[in-house]
Each structure stands twice: as structure tokens, then as C-alpha cells.
mmCIF file of the C-alpha atoms, coordinates in Angstrom:
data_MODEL
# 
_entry.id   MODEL 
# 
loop_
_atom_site.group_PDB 
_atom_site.id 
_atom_site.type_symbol 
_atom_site.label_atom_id 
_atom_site.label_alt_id 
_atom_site.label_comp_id 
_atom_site.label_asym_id 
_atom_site.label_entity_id 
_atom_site.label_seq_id 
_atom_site.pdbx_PDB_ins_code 
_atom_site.Cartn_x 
_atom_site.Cartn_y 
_atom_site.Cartn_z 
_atom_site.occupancy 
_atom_site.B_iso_or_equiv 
_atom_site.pdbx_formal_charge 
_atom_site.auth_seq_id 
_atom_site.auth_comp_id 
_atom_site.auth_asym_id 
_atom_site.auth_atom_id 
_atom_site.pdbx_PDB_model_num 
ATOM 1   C CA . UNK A 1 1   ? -27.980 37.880 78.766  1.00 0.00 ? 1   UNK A CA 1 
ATOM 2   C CA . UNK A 1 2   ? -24.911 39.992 77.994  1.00 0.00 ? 2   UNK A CA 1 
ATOM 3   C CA . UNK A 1 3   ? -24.686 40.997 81.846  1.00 0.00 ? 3   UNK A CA 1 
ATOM 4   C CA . UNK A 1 4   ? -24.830 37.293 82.757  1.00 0.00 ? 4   UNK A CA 1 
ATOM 5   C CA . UNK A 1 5   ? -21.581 36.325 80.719  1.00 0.00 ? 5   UNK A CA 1 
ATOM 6   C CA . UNK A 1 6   ? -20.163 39.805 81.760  1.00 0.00 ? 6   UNK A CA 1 
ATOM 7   C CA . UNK A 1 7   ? -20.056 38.430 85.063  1.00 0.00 ? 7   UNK A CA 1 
ATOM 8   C CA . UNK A 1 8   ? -19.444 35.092 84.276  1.00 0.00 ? 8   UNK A CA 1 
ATOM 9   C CA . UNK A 1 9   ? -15.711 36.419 81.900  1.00 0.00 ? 9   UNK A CA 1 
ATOM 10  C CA . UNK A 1 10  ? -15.331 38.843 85.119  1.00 0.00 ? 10  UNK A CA 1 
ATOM 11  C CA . UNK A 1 11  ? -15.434 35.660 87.286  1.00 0.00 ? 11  UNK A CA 1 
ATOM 12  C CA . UNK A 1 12  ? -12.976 33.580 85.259  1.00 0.00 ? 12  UNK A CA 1 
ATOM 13  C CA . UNK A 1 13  ? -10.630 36.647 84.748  1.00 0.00 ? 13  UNK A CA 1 
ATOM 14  C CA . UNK A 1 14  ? -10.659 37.085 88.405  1.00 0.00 ? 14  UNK A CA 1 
ATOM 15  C CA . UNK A 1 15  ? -9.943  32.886 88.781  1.00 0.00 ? 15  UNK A CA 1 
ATOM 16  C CA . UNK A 1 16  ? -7.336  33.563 86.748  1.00 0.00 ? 16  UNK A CA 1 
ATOM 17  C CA . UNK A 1 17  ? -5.575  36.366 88.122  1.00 0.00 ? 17  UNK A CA 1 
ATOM 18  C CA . UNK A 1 18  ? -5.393  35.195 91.419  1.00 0.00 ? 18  UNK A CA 1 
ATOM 19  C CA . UNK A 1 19  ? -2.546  33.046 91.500  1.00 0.00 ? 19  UNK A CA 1 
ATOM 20  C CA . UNK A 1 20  ? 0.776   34.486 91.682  1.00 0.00 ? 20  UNK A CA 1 
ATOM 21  C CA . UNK A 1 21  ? 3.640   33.023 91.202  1.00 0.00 ? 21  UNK A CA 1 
ATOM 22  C CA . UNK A 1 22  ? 7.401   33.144 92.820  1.00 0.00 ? 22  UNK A CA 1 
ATOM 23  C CA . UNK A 1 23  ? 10.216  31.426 92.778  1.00 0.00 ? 23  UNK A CA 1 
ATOM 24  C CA . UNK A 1 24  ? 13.817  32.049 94.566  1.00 0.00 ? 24  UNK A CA 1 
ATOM 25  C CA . UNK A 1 25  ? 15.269  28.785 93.026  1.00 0.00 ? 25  UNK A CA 1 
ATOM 26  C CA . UNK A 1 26  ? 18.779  29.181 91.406  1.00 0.00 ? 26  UNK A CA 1 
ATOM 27  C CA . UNK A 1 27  ? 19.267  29.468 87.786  1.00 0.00 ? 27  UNK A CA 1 
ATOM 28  C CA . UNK A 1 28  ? 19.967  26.291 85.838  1.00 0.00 ? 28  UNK A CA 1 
ATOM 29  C CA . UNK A 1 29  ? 22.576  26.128 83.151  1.00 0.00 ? 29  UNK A CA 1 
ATOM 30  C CA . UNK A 1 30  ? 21.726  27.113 79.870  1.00 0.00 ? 30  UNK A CA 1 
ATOM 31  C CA . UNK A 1 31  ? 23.454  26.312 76.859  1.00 0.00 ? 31  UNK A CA 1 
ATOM 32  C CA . UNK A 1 32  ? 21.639  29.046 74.499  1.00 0.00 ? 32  UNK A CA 1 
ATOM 33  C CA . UNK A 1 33  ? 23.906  31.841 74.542  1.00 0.00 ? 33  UNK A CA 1 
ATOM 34  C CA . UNK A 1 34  ? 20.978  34.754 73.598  1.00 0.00 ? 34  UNK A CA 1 
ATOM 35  C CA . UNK A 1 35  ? 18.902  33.237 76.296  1.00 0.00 ? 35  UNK A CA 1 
ATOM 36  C CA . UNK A 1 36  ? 21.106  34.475 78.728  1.00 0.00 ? 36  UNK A CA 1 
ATOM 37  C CA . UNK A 1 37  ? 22.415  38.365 77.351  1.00 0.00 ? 37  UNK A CA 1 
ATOM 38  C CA . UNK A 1 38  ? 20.801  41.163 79.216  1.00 0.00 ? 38  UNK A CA 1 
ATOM 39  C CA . UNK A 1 39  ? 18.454  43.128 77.038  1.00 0.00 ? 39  UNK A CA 1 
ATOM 40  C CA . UNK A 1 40  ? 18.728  46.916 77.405  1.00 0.00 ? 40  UNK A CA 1 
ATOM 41  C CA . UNK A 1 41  ? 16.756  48.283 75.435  1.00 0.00 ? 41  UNK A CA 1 
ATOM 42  C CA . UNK A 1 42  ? 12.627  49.131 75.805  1.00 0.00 ? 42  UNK A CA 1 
ATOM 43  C CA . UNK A 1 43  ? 10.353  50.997 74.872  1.00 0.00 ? 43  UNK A CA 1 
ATOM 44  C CA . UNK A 1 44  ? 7.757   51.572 77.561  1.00 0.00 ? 44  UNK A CA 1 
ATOM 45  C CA . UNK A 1 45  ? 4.572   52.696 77.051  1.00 0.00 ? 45  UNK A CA 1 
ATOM 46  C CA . UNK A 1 46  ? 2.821   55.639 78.764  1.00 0.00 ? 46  UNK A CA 1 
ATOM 47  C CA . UNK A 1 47  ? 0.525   52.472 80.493  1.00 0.00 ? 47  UNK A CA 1 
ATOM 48  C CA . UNK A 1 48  ? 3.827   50.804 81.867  1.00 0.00 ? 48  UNK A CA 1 
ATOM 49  C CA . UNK A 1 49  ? 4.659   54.416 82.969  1.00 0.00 ? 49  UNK A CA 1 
ATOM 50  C CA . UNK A 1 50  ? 1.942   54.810 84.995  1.00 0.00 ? 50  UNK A CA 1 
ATOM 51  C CA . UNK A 1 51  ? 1.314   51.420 86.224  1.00 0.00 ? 51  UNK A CA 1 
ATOM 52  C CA . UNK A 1 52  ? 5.005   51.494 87.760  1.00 0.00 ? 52  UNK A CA 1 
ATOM 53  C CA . UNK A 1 53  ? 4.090   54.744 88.808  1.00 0.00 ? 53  UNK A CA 1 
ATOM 54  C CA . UNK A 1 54  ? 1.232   53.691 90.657  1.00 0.00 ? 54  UNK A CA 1 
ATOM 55  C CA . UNK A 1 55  ? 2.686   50.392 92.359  1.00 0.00 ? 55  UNK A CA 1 
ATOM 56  C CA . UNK A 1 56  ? 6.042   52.556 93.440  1.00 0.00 ? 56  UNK A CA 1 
ATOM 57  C CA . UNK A 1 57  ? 3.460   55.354 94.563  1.00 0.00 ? 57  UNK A CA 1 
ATOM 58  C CA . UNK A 1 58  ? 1.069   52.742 96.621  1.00 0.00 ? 58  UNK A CA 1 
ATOM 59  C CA . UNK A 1 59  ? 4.950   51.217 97.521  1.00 0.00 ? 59  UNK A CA 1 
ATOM 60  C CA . UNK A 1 60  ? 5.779   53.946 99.566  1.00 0.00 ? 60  UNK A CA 1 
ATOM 61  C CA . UNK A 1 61  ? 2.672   54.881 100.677 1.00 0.00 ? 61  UNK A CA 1 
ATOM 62  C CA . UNK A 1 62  ? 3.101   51.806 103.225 1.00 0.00 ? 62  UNK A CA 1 
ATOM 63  C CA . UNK A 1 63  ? 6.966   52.946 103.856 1.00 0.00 ? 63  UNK A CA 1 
ATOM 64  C CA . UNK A 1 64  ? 8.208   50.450 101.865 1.00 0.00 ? 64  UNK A CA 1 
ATOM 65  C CA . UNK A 1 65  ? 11.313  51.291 99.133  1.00 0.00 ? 65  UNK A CA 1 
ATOM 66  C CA . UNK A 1 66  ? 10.354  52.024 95.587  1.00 0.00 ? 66  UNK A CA 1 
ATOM 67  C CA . UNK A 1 67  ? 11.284  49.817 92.692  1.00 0.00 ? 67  UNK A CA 1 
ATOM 68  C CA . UNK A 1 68  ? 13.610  51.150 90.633  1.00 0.00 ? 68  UNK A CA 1 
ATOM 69  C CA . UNK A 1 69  ? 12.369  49.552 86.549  1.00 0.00 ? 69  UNK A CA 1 
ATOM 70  C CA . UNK A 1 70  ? 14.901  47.231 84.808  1.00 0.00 ? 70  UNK A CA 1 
ATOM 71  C CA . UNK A 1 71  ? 14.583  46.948 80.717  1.00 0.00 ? 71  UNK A CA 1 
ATOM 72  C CA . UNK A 1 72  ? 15.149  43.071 80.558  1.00 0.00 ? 72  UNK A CA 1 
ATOM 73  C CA . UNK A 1 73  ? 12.117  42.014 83.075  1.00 0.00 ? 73  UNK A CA 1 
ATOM 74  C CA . UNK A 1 74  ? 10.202  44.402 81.116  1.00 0.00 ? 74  UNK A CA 1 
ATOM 75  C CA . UNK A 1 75  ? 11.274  42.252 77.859  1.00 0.00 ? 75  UNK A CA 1 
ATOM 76  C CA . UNK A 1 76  ? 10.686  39.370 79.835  1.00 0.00 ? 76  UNK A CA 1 
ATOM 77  C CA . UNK A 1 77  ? 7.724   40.790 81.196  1.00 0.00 ? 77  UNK A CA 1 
ATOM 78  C CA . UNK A 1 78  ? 6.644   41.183 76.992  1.00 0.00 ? 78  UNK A CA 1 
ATOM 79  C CA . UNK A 1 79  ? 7.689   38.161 76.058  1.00 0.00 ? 79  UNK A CA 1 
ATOM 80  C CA . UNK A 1 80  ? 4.968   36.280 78.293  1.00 0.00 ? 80  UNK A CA 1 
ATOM 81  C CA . UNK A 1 81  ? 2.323   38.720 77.334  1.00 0.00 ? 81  UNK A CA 1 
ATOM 82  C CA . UNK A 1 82  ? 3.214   38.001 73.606  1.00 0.00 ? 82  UNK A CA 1 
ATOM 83  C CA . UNK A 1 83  ? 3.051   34.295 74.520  1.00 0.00 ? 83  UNK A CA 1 
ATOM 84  C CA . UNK A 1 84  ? -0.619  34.601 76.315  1.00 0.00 ? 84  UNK A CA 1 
ATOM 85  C CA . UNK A 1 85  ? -2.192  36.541 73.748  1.00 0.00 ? 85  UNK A CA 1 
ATOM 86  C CA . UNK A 1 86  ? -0.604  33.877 71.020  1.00 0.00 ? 86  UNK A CA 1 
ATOM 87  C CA . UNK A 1 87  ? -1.984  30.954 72.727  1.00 0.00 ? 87  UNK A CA 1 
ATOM 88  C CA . UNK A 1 88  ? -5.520  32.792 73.644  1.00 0.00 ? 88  UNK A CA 1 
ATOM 89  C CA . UNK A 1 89  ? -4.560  31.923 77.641  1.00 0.00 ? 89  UNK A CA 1 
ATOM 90  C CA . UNK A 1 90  ? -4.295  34.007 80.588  1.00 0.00 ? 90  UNK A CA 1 
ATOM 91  C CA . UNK A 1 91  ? -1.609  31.880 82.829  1.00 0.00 ? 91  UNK A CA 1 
ATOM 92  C CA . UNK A 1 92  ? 1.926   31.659 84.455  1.00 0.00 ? 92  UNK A CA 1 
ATOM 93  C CA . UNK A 1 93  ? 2.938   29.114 82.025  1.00 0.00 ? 93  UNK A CA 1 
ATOM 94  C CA . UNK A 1 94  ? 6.982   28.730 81.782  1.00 0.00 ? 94  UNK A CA 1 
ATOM 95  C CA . UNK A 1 95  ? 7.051   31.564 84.902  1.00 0.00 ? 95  UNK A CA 1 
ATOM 96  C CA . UNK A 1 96  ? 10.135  29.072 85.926  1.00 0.00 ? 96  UNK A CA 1 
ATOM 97  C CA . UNK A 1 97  ? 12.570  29.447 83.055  1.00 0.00 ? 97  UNK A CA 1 
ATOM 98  C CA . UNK A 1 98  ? 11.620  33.338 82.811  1.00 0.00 ? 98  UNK A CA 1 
ATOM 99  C CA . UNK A 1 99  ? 12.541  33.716 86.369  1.00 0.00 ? 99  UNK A CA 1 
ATOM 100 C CA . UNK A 1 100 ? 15.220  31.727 86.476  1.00 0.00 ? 100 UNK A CA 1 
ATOM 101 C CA . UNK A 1 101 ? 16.503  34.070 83.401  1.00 0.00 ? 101 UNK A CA 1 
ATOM 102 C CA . UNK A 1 102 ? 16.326  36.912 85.674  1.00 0.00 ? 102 UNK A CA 1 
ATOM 103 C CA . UNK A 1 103 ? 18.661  35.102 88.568  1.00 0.00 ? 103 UNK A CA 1 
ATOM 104 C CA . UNK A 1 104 ? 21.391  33.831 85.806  1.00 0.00 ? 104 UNK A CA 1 
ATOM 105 C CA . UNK A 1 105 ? 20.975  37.384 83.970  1.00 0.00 ? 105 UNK A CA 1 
ATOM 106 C CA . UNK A 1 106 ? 20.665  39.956 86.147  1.00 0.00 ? 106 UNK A CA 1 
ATOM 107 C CA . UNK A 1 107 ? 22.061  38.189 89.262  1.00 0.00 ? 107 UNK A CA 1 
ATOM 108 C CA . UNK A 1 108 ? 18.480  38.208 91.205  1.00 0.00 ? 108 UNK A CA 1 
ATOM 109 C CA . UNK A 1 109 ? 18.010  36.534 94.381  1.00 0.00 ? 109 UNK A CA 1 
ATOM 110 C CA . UNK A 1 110 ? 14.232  36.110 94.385  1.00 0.00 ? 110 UNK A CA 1 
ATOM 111 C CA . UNK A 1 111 ? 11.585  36.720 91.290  1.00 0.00 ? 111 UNK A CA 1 
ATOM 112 C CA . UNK A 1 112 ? 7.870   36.849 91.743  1.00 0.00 ? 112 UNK A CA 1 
ATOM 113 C CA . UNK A 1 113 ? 5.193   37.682 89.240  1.00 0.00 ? 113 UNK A CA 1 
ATOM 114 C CA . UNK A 1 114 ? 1.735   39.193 88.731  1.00 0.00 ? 114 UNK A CA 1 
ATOM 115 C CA . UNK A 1 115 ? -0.436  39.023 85.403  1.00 0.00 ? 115 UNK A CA 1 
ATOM 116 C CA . UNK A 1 116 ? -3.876  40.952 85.028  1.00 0.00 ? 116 UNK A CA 1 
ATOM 117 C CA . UNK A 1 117 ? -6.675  40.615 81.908  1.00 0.00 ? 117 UNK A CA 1 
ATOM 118 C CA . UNK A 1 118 ? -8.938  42.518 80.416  1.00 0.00 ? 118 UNK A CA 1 
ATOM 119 C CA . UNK A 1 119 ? -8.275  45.639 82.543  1.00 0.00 ? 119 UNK A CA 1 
ATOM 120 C CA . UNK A 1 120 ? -8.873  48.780 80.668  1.00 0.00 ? 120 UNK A CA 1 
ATOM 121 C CA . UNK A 1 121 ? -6.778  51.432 83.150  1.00 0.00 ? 121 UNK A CA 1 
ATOM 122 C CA . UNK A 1 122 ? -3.254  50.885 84.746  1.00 0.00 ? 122 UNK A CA 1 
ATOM 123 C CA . UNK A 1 123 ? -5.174  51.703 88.048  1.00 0.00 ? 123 UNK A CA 1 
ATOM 124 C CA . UNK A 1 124 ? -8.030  49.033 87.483  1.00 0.00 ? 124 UNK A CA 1 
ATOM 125 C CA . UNK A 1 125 ? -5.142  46.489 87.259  1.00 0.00 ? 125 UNK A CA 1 
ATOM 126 C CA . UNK A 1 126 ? -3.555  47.609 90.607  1.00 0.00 ? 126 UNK A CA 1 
ATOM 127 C CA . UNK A 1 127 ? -7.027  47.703 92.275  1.00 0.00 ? 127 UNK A CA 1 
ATOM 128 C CA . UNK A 1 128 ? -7.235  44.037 91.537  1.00 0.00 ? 128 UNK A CA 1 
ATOM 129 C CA . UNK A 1 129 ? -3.717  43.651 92.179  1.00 0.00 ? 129 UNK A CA 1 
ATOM 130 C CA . UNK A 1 130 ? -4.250  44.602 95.734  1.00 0.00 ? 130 UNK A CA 1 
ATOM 131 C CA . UNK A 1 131 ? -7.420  43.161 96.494  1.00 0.00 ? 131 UNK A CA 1 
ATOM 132 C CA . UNK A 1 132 ? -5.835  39.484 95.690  1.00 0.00 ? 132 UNK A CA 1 
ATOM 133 C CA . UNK A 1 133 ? -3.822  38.585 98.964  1.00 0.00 ? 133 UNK A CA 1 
ATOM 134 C CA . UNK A 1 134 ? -1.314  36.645 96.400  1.00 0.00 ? 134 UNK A CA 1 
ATOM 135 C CA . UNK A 1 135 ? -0.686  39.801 94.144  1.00 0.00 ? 135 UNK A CA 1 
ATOM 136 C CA . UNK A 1 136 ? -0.444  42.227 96.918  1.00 0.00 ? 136 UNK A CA 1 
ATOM 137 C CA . UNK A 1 137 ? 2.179   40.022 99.004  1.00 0.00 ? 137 UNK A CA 1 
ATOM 138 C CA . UNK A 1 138 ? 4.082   40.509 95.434  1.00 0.00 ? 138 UNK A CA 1 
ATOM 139 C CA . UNK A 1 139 ? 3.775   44.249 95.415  1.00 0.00 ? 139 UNK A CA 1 
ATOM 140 C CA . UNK A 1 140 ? 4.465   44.097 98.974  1.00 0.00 ? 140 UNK A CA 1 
ATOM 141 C CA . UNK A 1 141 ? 7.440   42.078 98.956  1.00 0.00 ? 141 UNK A CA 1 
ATOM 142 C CA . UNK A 1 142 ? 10.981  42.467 99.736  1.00 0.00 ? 142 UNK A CA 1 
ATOM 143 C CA . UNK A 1 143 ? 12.268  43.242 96.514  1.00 0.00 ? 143 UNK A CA 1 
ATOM 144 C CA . UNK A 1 144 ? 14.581  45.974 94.663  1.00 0.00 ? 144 UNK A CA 1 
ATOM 145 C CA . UNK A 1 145 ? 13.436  45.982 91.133  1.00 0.00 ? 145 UNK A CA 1 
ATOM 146 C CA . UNK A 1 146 ? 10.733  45.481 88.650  1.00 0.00 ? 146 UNK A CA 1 
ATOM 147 C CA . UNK A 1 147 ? 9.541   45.672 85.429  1.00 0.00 ? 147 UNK A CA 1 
ATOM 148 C CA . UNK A 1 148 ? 6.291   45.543 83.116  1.00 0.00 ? 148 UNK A CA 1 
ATOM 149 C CA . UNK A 1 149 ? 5.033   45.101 80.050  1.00 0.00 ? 149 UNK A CA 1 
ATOM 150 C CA . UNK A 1 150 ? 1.109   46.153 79.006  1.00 0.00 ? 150 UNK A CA 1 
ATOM 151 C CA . UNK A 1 151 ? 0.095   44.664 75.230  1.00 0.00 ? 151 UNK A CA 1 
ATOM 152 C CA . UNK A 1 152 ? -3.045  44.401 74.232  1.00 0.00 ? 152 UNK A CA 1 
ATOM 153 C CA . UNK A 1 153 ? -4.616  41.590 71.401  1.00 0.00 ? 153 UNK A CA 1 
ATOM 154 C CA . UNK A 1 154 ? -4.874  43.617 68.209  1.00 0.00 ? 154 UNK A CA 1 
ATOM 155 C CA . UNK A 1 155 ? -8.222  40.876 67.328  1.00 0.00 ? 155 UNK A CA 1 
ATOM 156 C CA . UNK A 1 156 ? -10.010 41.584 70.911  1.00 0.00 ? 156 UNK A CA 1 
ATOM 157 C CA . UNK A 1 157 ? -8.548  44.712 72.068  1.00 0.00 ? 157 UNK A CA 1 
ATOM 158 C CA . UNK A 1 158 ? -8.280  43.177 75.407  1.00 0.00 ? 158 UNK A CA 1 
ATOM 159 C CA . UNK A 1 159 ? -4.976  44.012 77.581  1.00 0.00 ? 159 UNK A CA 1 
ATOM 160 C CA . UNK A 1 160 ? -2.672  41.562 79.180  1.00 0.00 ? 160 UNK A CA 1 
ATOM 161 C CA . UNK A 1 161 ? -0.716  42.349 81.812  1.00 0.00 ? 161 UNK A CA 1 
ATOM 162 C CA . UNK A 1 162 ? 2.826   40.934 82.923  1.00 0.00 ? 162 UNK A CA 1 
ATOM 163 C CA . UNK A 1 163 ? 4.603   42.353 85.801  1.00 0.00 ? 163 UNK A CA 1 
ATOM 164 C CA . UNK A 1 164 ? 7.924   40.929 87.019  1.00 0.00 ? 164 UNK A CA 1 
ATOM 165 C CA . UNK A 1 165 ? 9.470   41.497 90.412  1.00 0.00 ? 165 UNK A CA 1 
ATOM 166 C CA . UNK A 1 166 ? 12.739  40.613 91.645  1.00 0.00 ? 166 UNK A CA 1 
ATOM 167 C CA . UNK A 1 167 ? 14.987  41.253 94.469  1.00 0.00 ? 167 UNK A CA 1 
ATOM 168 C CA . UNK A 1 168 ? 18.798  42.059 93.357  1.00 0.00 ? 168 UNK A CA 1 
# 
């Protein structure tokens, strides 16, 4: 019994985290002043370390430029994990107003996105990264910078992953 909804959670996780999502629309006006100020400060963890570590590694392994890590996509990149493990969901919801943050912010000319759940090692997330046509174009793509964030639900102990892509 417990391998049969093993398989069926790995199933829906693996639903889920298929779709990416990207989006090189411009940024629409926003009246909320804090909305649109740059955060510079994070905190990574030893996770997002490795896990931008591992994409820049796998990066140039295929002669493609590294990304060099920007501290408001990472924040950005939080903020949606905070939001997911809130609302119990595993999803791109709002991946439009967070990218379009990232163009009026930061001055980006294309933002794409990749989420991953329940993955227990920054290289189990990448694996599935890359073996999702969708997710790998991301990693793949033509873009400059990135960032990251890894939190996990403190009642589950399950980690969501956000990680934010964007060409500048």
C-alpha cells in the first residue's frame, strides 16, 4: 500500500513539475512603490549554494555561459516558495507579476522559471530538472542571471523549490 501512493505522490509531483513557465512581456506600471525597490540582501543557504552550483556546473558543461546569482530573484524566488507551502500547492501561480517585477526592477529582457517538490538533494532536483524538456530548455536558455530559493514546510518537511531565470 505505501509503495502504491509513493508512486502515485511521485506521479503527481512529476505532473506538476513539468510545466515551466516564461514570459518576455514588458513590465506593467505599478503604483506600489516597495513592489518595485530592488532587494539586496539574502541569505542563501548551503542548498541554494549548491544547486546554483550544479546548474552553472551542468551550464558550462554544454559551453554555455554561467549564471552569475542576483539577491532579488532569489527573494522573489522565496517569496513564491513561501506562497506554495502557505496555500499547500505546488504551481506557477502569479509567475506573471513576479516576472514582470524582475523586467521593471532589474531591467530584464526575458524571465523564465522552474519549481521542483519533494526533492530531498539539490542534485535530485536538477536530475528532474533536466529530464523535463520544459525545465531543461530553462536551464538551457539564453539568459545572464539567476537566482533560487530552497524552503522546506516546517509541518511536512517536504522542500519546495523556486528557481528564477532571467536574461539582463
Amino acid at each position: 500500500m505505501k509503495l502504491k501512493l509513493l508512486r502515485a505522490l511521485l506521479l503527481v509531483a512529476v505532473i506538476c513539475t513539468m510545466n515551466s513557465c516564461s514570459s518576455d512581456t514588458s513590465a506593467t506600471p505599478e503604483t506600489d512603490a516597495a513592489s518595485t525597490q530592488k532587494v539586496v540582501n539574502y541569505t542563501y543557504s548551503t542548498s541554494e549554494i549548491e544547486t546554483m552550483n550544479l546548474i552553472n556546473a551542468y551550464r558550462v558543461s554544454i559551453g554555455l555561459n554561467s549564471l552569475e546569482k542576483i539577491n532579488h530573484i532569489s527573494y522573489k524566488s522565496e517569496e513564491h516558495d513561501n506562497y506554495m507551502i502557505t496555500n499547500n500547492v505546488v504551481n506557477h501561480d502569479d509567475f506573471v507579476a513576479r516576472s514582470e517585477n524582475i523586467i521593471k526592477v532589474l531591467g530584464a529582457k526575458t524571465v523564465s522559471e522552474n519549481i521542483a517538490y519533494n526533492y530531498s538533494t539539490p542534485q535530485a532536483a536538477l536530475n528532474a530538472w533536466l529530464a523535463s524538456p520544459g525545465h531543461k530548455e530553462n536551464i538551457e536558455g539564453n539568459f545572464t542571471h539567476f537566482g533560487i530559493s530552497i524552503r522546506e514546510n516546517p509541518v511536512t518537511g517536504k522542500k519546495y523549490y523556486t528557481n528564477i531565470f532571467a536574461k539582463i
